[in-house]
N, C-alpha and C positions, 0 to 999 in steps of 0.2 A: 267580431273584432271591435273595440274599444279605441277611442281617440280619446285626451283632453287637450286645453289649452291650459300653458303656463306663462309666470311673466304677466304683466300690465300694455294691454292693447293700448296705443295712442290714435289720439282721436281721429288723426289720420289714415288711421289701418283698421277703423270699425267694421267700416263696408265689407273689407277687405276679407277681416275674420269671420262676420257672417254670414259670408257669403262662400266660404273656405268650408265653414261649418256645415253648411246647409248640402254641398258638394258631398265631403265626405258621408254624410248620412245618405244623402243620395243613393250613393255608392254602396250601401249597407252596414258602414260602421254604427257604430250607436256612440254619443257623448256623454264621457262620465265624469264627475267629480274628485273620484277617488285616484288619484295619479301611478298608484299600487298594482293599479290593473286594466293601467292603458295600455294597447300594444306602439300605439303612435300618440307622442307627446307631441305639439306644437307649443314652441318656447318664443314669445314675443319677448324681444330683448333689446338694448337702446345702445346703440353704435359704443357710444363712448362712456359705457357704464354698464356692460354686459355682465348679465347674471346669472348663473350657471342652473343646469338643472341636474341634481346628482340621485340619475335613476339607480335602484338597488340590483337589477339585473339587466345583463348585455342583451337577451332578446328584445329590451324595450327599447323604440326606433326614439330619436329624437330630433327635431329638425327645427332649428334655430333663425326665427325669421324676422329680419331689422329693416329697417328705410330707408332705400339708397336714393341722394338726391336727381341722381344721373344714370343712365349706361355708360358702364366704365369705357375708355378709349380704346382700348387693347386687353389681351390674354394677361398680358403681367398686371396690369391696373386691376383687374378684376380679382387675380390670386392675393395681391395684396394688399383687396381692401377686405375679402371676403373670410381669409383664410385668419385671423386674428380671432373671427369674431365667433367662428367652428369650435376652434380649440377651446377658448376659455369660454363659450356656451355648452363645452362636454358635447357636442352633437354628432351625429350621423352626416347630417348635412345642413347646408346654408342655403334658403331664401331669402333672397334680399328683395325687394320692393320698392318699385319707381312708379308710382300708383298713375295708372293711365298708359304707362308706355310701357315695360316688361315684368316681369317675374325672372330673378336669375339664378336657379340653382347651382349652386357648387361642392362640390366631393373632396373626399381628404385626399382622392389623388391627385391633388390639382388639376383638376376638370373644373369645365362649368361651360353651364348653357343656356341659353332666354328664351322665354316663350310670350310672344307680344301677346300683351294687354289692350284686349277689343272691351272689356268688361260684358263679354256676353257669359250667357251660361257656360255654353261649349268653353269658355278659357278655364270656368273655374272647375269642370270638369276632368279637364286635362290637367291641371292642377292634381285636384283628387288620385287621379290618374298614375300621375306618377309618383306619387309618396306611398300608394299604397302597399303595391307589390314588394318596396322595401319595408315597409314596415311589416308586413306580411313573411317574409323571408327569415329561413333559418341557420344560425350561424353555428359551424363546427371549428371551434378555437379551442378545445379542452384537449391536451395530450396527457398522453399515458406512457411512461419509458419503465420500461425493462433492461435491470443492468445488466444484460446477457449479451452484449456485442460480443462477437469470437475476438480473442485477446489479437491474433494478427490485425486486426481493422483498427485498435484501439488510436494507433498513428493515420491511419489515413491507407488509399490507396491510390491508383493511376486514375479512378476513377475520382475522388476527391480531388486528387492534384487537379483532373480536369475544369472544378468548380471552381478553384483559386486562379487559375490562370482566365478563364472566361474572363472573371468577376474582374480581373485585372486591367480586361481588354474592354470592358466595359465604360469604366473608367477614363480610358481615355479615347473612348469615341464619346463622352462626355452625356452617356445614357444613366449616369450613377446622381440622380439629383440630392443635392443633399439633404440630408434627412430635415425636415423641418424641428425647428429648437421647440420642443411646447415647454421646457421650460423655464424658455425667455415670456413665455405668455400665462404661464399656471404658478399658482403658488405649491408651497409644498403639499398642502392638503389636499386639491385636487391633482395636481400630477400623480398622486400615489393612488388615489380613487381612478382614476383613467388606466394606469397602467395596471390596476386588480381588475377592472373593471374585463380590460380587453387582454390582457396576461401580453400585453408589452413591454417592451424594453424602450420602446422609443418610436418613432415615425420613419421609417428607410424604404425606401423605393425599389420595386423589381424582385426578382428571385430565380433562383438558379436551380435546378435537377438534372438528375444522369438518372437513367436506369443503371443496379444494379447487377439483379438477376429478374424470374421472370414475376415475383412476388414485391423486389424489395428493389426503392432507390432512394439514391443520396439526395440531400434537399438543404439548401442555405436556412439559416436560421431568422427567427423575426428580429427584427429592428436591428440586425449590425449591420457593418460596414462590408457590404460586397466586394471590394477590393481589397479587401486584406481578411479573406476566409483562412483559418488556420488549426483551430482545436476543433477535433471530434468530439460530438454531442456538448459543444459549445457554438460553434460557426457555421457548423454543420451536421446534419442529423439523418441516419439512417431509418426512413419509414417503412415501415415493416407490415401495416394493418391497418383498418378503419372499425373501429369498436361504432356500427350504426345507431344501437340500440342507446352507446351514450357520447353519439354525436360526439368524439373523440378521436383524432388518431392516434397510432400507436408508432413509440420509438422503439430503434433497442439502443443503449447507451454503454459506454465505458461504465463500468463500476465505482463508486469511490467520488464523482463528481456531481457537480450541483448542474442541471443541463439546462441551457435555455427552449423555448417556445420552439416548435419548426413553424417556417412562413405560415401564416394564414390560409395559401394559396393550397395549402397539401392537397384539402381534400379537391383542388380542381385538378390536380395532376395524379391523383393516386386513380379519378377515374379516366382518364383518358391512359393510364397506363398498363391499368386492367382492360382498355375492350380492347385494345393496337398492340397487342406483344412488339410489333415491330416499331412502335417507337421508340427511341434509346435516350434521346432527351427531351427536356423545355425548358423555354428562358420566355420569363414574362419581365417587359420595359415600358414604360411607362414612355412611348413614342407611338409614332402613329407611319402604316406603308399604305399608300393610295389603291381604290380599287379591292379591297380584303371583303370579304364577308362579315359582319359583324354583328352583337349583339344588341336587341332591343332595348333595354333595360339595365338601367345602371346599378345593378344589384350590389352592394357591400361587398368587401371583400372579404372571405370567408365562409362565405355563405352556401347554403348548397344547392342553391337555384342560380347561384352563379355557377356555379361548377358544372350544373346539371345544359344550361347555356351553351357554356361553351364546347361543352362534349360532345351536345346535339350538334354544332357547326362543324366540330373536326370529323365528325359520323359523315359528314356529305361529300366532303370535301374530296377531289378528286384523286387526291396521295392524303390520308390522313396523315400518314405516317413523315410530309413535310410541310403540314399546313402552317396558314399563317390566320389568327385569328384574332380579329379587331374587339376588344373591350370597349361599349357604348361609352365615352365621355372618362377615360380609364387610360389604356393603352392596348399592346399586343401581346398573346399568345403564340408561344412560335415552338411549334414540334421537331426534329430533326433525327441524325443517326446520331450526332452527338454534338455536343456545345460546340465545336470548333465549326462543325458543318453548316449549322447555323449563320453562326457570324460571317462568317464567309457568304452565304447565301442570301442575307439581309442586309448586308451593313450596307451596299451601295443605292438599297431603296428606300432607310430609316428616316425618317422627319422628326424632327427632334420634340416639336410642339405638336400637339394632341388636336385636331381640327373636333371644335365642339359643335354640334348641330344637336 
């Protein structure tokens, strides 16, 4: 594995980065020059003059790390001091740096967590520690649609109706955050580089599935509006397969239309839905229920070591088939007989903010 550094280190983060550097080799990466064949880019970049780093492919991690005068006061101070600085740095994730007193990483799910600065080895270890696994991590966001949907499904069924009305209810237990504007923060040229980059539409929070049959289930779409799900292989998409070999899943679509993206999340639900026949849905929210099992590592979303995560949690779990499973610094996976049983099941334990540790 390969690291570089990008971006102009200020003299206040020399330590910082050498000592970053020195971790990650530690660790067994090696540092290179050529930015073409890093797998982890670290992007020094200056609050109010952020300069993007525009990798040529989505397996390369990026993580965008600036100089915070302070520990932010609160969850919201920290989302909107950190979350600016993600977007228009194109990154994976934000470190921010209060040199002496934290390190605070933050995720496009609106997560984020500090790990206090003793400046011993062990911090910057832990540091290493946790960029690597993501940067290390593989992402399955390439679909494949088949316009073979059987002409009855081309409208929907009882079972899509079910994802519209969830999504509805969603909504107004006020789990539907709104999509964050990138943009209000991206020019044209990279908005369009981010969205080829990651094949989005936009930044939208959470996701919806039903089982089907015992192959195939319905799944809300990337980046739209969850409360108002309505076109077939638009808003919503029938998963049919997981092409491993090219890190792909597979749709089947209406005929005749242009289809968007299914959630990122497919491949976490496609494998919990192959080993549980008896689960019938999930709905993943970006909230947090006290007490859940949850995962180590704040893996991407996408990814199949996230997937692989939380399949191993629902595998233990005492009813798989109505687990609840905590995403580290992320949110919840929640398995059920179907979306309504869910809601009903959760909604008097839901917190609405994410406890980050």
């Amino acid at each position: 594995m390969r690291f570089a550094f990008y971006g102009n280190v200020s003299d206040t983060l020399s330590t910082f980065a050498d000592r970053l550097s020195a971790a990650l080799v530690a660790r067994g990466y090696e540092r290179t020059e050529d930015l073409g064949t890093a797998n982890l880019v670290c992007n020094f970049v200056d609050r109010e003059n952020v300069r993007p780093y525009r990798r040529e492919s989505a397996t390369t991690f990026c993580a965008a790390i600036y100089e915070g005068d302070a520990p932010p006061a609160d969850f919201g101070e920290a989302i909107s001091d950190y979350y600016p600085v993600l977007v228009r740095a194109l990154s994976n994730v934000s470190v921010r740096v209060v040199p002496g007193t934290e390190v605070r990483f933050g995720t496009m799910e609106q997560g984020n967590y500090a790990i206090a600065d003793d400046g011993s080895d062990a911090f910057y270890a832990t540091l290493a520690e946790r960029l690597a696994p993501l940067a290390e991590s593989h992402l399955v966001i390439d679909n494949i649609w088949n316009p073979d949907l059987e002409p009855e499904l081309w409208n929907g069924d009882e079972i899509t109706e079910s994802l519209t009305i969830a999504g509805q209810r969603l909504d107004a237990m006020n789990l539907l955050p709104a999509p964050f504007p990138i943009e209000k923060y991206l020019d044209k040229r990279d908005l369009e580089h981010v969205k080829r980059l990651y094949s989005i539409g936009g930044l939208s929070y959470g996701n919806l599935s039903a089982r089907k049959d015992a192959t195939r289930f319905w799944m809300s779409a990337s980046g739209v509006d969850k409360s108002n799900l309505k076109d077939i292989g638009r808003d919503m998409l029938l998963v049919t397969d997981y092409d491993e070999p090219a890190q792909a899943m597979v749709m089947s679509v209406p005929p005749g239309i242009e289809p968007r993206r299914v959630s990122v999340d497919a491949i976490e639900h496609w494998k919990v839905y192959m080993e549980h026949p008896s689960v019938g849905a999930i709905m993943h929210v970006h909230a947090w229920v006290e007490g859940v099992d949850a995962t180590e590592i704040n893996y991407p979303c996408g990814t199949a070591e996230l997937a692989d995560a939380v399949a191993d949690l629902v595998r233990i779990q005492p009813d798989p088939a109505h687990a609840i499973i905590g995403l580290k610094n992320h949110g919840l996976t929640i398995t059920g007989d179907t979306l309504e049983e869910i809601l009903e099941r959760v909604e008097p334990h839901i917190l609405r903010h994410i406890p980050m540790a």
